[in-house]
C-alpha positions as a printed Julia matrix, in Angstrom:
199×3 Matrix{Float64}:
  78.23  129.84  147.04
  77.18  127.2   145.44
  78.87  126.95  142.23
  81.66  127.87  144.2
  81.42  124.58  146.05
  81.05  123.05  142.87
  84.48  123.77  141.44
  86.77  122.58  144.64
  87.99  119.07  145.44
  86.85  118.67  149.0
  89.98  118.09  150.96
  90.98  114.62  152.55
  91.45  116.16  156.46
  88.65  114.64  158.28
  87.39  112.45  155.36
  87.25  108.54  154.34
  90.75  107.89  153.26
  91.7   105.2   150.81
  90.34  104.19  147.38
  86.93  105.08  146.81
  83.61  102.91  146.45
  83.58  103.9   142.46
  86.86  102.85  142.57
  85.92   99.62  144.1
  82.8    99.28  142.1
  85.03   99.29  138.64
  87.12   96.72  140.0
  84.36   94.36  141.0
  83.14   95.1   137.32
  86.5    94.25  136.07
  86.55   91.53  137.47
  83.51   90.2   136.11
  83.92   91.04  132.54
  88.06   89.47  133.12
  86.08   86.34  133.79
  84.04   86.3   131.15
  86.64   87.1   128.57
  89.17   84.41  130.06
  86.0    82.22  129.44
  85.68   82.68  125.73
  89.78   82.64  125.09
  89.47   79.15  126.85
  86.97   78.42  124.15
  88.84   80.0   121.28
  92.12   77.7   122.26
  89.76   74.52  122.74
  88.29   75.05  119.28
  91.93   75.67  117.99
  93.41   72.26  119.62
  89.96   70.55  118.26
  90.48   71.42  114.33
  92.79   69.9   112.21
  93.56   73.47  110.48
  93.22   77.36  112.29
  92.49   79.18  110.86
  90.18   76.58  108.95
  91.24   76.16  105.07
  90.25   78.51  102.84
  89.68   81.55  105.6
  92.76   84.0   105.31
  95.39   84.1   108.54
  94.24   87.57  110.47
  97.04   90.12  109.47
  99.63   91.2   112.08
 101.22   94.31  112.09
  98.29   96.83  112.04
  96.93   95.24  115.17
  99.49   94.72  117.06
 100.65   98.78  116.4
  96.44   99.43  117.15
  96.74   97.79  120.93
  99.81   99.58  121.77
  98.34  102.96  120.68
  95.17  101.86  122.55
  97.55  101.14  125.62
  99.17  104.21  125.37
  95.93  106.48  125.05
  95.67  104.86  128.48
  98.94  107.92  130.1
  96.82  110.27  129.46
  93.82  108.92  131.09
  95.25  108.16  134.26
  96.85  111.92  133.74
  93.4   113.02  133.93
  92.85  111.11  136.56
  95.82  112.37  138.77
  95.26  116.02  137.54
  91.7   115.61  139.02
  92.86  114.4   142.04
  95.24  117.29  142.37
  92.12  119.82  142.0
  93.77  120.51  137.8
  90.29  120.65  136.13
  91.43  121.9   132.92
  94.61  119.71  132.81
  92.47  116.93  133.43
  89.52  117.89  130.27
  93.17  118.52  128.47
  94.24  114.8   129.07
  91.14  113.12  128.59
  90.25  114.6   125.09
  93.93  113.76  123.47
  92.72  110.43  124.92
  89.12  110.69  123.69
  90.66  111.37  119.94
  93.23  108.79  119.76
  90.23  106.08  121.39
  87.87  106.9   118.81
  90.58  106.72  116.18
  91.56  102.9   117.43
  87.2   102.15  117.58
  86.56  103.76  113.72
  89.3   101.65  112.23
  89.17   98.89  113.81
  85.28   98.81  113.14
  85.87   99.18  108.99
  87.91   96.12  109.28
  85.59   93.95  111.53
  82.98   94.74  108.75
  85.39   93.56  105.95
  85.92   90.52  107.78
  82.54   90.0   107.85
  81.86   90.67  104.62
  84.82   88.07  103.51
  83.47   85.21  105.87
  80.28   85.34  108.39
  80.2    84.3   111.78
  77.99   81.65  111.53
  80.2    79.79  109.05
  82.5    77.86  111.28
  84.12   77.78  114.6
  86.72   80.33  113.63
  84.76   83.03  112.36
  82.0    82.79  115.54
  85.12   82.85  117.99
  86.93   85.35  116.14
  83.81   87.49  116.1
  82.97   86.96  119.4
  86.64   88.21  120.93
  86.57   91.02  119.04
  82.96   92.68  118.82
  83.17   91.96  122.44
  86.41   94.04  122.9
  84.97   96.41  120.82
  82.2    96.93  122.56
  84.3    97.68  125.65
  86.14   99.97  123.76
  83.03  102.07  123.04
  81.34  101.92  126.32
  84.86  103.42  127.87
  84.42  106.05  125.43
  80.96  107.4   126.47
  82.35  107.13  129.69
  84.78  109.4   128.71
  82.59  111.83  127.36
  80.37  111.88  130.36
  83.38  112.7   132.39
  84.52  115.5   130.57
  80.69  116.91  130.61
  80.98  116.89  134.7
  84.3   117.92  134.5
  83.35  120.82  132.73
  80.92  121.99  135.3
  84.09  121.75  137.96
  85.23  119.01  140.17
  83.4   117.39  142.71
  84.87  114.43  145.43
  82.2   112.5   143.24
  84.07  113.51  139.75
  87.34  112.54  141.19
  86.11  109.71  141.93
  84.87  108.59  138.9
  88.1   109.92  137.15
  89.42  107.44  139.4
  87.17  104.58  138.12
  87.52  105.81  134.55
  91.09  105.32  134.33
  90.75  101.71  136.23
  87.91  100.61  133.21
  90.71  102.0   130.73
  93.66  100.09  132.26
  91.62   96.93  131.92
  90.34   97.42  128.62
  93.58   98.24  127.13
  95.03   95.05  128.99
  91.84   92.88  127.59
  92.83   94.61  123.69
  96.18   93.31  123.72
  95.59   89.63  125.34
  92.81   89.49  122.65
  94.98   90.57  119.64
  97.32   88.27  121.15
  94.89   85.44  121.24
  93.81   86.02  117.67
  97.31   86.69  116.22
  98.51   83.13  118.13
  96.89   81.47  115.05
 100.2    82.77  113.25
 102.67   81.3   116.04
């Protein structure tokens, strides 16, 4: 009976309708980190208004293309994450594992190469050289870092979801897909930010 149980979405008749608290919880945590991020983009355009050259001389202009084409892959590995999310809802276990591992792939593809060239960077000019390179650090191993927490996220989803679907799994599919949405929107206002320097 139990693992029964385990494998059905409990229906809505007679429940709490609405978004849920997960749901709710990610957005308050959204919120936060939107915050802190519009706090260090303020600081990365009031050290670019304060210097005389930006990138400083002798530090090469960040490259455009390959970013730019990286945060709209990133932002579209974000369909079929909110596909998972839906397919959840709808009670589709294995369409939602389905969704959330061509997501899983093409996420972990956008963190592995973007990570080999955050450590060339590094290697061609440290943070702690200038304003540039600590802001420019900054925006990006923090985005980074987003990047990777929504991706152990994503595998501890698709370990529950394994096991069946729960309210609770829903749920968090539900919350999953709202961290995703807001990473993907951070990526690209970053890369913006960063690629500005060539406006």
């Amino acid at each position: 009976m139990t693992s029964r149980i385990a494998r059905v979405v409990p229906g809505a008749p007679g429940g709490r309708q609405g978004l849920s608290t997960a749901w709710w919880g990610m957005l308050m945590l959204v919120a936060g980190e939107a915050t802190l991020f519009g706090a260090a983009i303020a600081g990365y355009f009031y050290l670019r208004v304060q210097s005389p050259a930006w990138p400083p001389a002798g530090i090469p202009e960040p490259p455009v293309a390959v970013p730019l084409v990286l945060a709209f892959v990133l932002a579209l590995a974000g369909a079929p994450v909110w596909l998972a999310a839906r397919a959840a809802s709808a009670g589709r276990a294995g369409l939602a594992i389905r969704a959330l591992a061509v997501a899983l792939v093409v996420q972990w593809g956008y963190l592995a190469y973007e990570l080999h060239s955050y450590a060339a960077d590094l290697g061609r000019f440290g943070p702690q050289s200038h304003a540039y390179g600590s802001i420019y650090f900054l925006l990006l191993g923090a985005d980074h870092a987003h990047v990777f927490v929504g991706l152990l996220l994503d595998l501890w989803l698709l370990a529950k979801l394994s096991r069946g679907l729960t309210r609770y799994r829903r749920n968090a599919a539900q919350a999953i897909a709202l961290y995703w949405l807001a990473v993907n929107g951070l990526t690209l206002v970053v890369i913006g930010t960063i690629l500005s320097a060539r406006l």
